[in-house]
N, C-alpha and C positions, 0 to 999 in steps of 0.2 A: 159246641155251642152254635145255635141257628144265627144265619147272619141275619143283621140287621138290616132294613131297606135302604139304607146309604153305604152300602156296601160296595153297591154294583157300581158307583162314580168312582168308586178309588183303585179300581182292580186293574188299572194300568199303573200305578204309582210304583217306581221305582227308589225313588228319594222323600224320605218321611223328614221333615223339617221342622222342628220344635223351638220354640220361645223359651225361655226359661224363668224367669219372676212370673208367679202367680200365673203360671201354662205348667210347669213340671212339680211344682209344690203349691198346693191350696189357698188362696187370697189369706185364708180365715191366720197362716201362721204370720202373718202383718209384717212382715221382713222388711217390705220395702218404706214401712215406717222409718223403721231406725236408717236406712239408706239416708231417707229423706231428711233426717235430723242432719245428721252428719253432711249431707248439701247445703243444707244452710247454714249451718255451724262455718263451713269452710269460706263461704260466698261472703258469710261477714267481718272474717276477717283479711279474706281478700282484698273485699273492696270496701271494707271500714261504713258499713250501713247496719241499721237497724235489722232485728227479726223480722220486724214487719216490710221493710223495704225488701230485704231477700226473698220471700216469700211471693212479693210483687212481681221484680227480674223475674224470678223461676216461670211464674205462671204466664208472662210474657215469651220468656223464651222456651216455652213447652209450644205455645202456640206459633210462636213465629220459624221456629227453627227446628222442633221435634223432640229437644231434649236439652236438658238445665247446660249439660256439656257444649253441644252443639252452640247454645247461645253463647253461654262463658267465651268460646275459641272467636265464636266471629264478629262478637263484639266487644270485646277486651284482651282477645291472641295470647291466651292461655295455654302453657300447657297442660295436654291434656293427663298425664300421668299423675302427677303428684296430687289434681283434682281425684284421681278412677283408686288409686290406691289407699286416700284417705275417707271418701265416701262409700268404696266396698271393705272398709275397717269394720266388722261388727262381727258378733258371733252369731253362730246358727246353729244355736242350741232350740231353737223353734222347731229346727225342722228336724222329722223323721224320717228313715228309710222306708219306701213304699213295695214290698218284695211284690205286691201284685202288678202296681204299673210296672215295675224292672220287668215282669214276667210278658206283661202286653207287648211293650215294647220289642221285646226280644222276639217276640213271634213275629214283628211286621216282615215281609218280604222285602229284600233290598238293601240298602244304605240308610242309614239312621242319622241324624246329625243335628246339632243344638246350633243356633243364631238366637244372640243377643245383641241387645242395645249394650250390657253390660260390656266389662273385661274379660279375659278369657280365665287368667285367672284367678277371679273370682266365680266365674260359673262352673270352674272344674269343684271349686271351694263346696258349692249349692250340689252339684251333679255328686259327691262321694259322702255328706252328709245325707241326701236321699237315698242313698244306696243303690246310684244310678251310673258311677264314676266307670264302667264296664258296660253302657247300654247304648254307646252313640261310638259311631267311626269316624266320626271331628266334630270338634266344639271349635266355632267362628265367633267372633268376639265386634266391637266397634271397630277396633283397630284393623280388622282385618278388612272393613271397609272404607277404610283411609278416617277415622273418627266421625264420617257421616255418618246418621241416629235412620233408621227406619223411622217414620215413614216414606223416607225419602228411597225415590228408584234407583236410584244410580246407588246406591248402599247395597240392594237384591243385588245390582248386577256385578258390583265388584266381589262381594261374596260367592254370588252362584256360578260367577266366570272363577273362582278359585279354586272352588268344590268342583265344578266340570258336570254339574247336574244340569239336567234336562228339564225347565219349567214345565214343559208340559207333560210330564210324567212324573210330577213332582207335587208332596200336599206341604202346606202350610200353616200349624197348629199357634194359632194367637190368642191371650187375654185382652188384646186393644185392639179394636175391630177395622181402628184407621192403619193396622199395620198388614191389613188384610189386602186395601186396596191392588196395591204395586202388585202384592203376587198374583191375582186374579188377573190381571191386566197381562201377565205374564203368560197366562195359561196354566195354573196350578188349581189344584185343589184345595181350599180355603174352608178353615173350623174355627171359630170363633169359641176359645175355651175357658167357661165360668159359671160357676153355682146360678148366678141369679146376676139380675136377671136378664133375661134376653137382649141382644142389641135390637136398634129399631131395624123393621126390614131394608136390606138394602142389597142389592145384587152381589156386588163382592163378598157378600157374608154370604157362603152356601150352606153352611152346615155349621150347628151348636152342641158343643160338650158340654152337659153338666159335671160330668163327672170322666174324666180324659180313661181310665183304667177301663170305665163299663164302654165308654164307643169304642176304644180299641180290641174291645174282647168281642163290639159286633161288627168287625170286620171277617171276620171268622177264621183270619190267621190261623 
């Protein structure tokens, strides 16, 4: 297959770096719906408020802190498991095995490896229901960044001081374009991955996946 014209930015990439919610499986299978119930399901009986108050906290602490988790710990010093194991409770009967992205993936050159905001495991959960649980050489999880949420930098660098990867021989595949920032800033290669529609231009966004299976087949791997 002809490479595609963003080919030639990625041809030092040594360490391929994958998100995993709505980046390795489709927005369209709404997974992180049911997530989301279950966050707020839990937030109100944690802290005895309304659906509608939870609802509120969350998108407070989406903003202020990165992520519903992130808020929960630093202003209420929750732990953080009994929250990660009752909010990744859900089936994944949504999702399918994708043998062509397993197949993309396998051809990248290098180290392969999944970083989520999520647990570890639950993205092993997500990674063998896609039929991907054999396409990465480590799944890093929140916890492996001490429970700081990307976007935050010091999250990249306890992860990527883990992994022993090289930012700047390294790309970075996102659905949320603000978790694009830090790796750019880094020296990585930055893909902004989602049907529709485009994020607004902004320098850390280098590059857009409609569809993650076809950019990766025009790599030319």
């Amino acid at each position: 297959m002809a490479q595609a014209p963003h080919a030639a930015a990625f041809a030092a990439v040594e360490t391929w770096v994958f998100d995993l919610d709505n980046t390795l499986y489709p927005p369209g299978a709404r997974l992180f719906e049911l997530i989301d119930a279950r966050m707020t399901g839990w937030i109100m009986g944690a802290l005895g408020v309304s659906e509608a108050e939870a609802g509120r906290l969350r998108r407070g602490w989406w903003t202020r802190h990165g992520t519903t988790l992130a808020g929960l710990m630093a202003e209420h010093a929750i732990d953080p498991w009994p929250f990660l194991h009752y909010a990744h409770d859900v089936p994944l009967d949504r999702l399918a095995p994708d043998p062509a992205l397993a197949a993309r993936i396998a051809a990248l050159p290098g180290r392969r490896i999944v970083y989520t905001n999520g647990s570890v495991p639950y993205a092993r959960r997500v990674l063998a229901a896609r039929g991907l649980a054999h396409s990465f050489d480590a799944v890093y999880g929140v916890e492996d960044a001490g429970f700081r949420p990307k976007p935050v930098r010091a999250a990249f660098e306890a992860v990527f001081a883990r992994d022993g990867l090289a930012p700047a021989r390294a790309a970075m595949f996102e659905d949320d374009p603000r978790n694009l920032l830090a790796p750019w800033e880094m020296g990585m290669r930055t893909v902004h991955v989602a049907p529709a529609p485009m994020p607004a231009p902004a320098p850390h966004v280098e590059h857009h996946a409609a569809d993650l299976a076809a950019f990766l087949a025009g790599l030319g791997a």
